[in-house]
C-alpha positions in Angstrom: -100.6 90.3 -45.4 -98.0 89.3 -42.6 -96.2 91.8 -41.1 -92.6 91.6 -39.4 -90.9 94.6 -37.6 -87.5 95.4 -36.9 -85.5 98.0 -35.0 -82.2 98.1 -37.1 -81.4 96.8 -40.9 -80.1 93.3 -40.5 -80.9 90.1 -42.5 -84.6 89.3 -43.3 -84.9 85.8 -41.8 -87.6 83.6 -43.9 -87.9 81.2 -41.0 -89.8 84.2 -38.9 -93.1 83.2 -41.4 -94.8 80.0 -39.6 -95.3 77.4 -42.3 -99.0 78.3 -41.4 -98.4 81.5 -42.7 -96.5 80.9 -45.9 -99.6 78.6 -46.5 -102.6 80.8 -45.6 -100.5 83.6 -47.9 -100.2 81.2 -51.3 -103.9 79.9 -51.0 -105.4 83.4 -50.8 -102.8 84.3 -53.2 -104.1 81.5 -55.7 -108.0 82.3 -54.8 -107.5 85.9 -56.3 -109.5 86.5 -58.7 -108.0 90.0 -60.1 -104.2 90.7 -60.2 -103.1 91.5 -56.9 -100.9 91.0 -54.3 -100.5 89.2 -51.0 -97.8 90.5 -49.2 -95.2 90.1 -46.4 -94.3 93.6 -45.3 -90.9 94.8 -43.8 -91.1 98.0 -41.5 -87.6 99.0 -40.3 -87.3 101.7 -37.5 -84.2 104.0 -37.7 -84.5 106.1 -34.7 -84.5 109.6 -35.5 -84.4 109.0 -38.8 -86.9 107.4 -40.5 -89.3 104.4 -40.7 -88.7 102.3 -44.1 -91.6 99.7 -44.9 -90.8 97.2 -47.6 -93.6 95.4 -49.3 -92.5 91.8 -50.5 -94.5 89.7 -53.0 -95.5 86.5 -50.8 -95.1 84.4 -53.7 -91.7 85.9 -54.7 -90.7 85.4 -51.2 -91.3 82.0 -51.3 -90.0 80.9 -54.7 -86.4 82.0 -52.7 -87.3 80.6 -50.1 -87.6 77.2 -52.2 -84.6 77.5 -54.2 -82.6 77.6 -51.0 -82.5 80.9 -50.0 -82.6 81.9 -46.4 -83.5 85.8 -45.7 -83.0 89.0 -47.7 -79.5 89.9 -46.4 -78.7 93.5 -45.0 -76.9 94.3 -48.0 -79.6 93.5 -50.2 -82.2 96.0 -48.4 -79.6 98.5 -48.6 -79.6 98.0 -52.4 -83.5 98.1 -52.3 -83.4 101.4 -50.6 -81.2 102.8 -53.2 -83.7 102.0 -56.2 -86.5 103.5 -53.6 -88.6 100.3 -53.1 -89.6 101.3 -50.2 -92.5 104.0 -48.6 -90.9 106.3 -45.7 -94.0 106.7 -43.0 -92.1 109.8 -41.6 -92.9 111.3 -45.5 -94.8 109.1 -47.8 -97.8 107.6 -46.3 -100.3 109.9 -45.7 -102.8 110.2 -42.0 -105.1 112.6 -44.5 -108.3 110.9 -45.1 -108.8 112.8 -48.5 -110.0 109.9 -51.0 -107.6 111.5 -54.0 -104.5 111.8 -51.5 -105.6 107.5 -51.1 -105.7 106.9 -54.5 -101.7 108.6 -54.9 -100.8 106.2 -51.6 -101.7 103.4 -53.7 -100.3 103.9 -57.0 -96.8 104.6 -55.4 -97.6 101.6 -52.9 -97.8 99.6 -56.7 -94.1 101.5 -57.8 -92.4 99.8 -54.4 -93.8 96.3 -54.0 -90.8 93.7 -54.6 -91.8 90.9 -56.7 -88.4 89.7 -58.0 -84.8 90.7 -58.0 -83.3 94.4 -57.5 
């Protein structure tokens, strides 16, 4: 998992994951031996407002990131929040340590994790 943090939507730079990084993400990703996720995750802070986390395949990530692309432009997370991939700490991740109220967490955690195009 590599986590990134912003303080206003803008452009998702893929040059802000080290090559280390993208590397030690794909070979874990590979050494997996149930269907699961490694993941970059997005959190951006709207003050007053809300805190929006996105959770990005690593592998999808980096199959842009090999055809060319760049970052994950501010119109594009837009359009992610609008489908609502994307939890809301303020309102969606729960501080209860109740094992069922874990178990809801991470079944809509599996609803918002990006792993191709919107």
């Amino acid at each position: 998992m590599k986590l990134r943090y912003k303080k206003s939507y803008g452009a998702f730079n893929f040059n802000k994951v080290e090559d280390h990084q993208w590397s030690n993400l794909l070979t874990i990703d590979r050494e997996l031996i149930v269907k699961n996720y490694t993941l970059i995750i997005l959190g951006i802070w709207e003050s007053r407002k809300s805190f929006r986390v996105f959770f990005f395949d690593t592998k999808y990530l980096w199959d842009l990131k090999q055809s060319g692309v760049k970052s994950i432009k501010k119109k594009e997370l837009e359009e992610l929040v609008s489908l609502g991939k994307f939890l809301d700490i303020k309102s969606e991740i729960s501080y209860n340590n109740t094992r069922k109220q874990f178990i809801q967490d991470l079944k809509r955690l599996e609803e918002v994790i990006i792993s191709g195009p919107a």
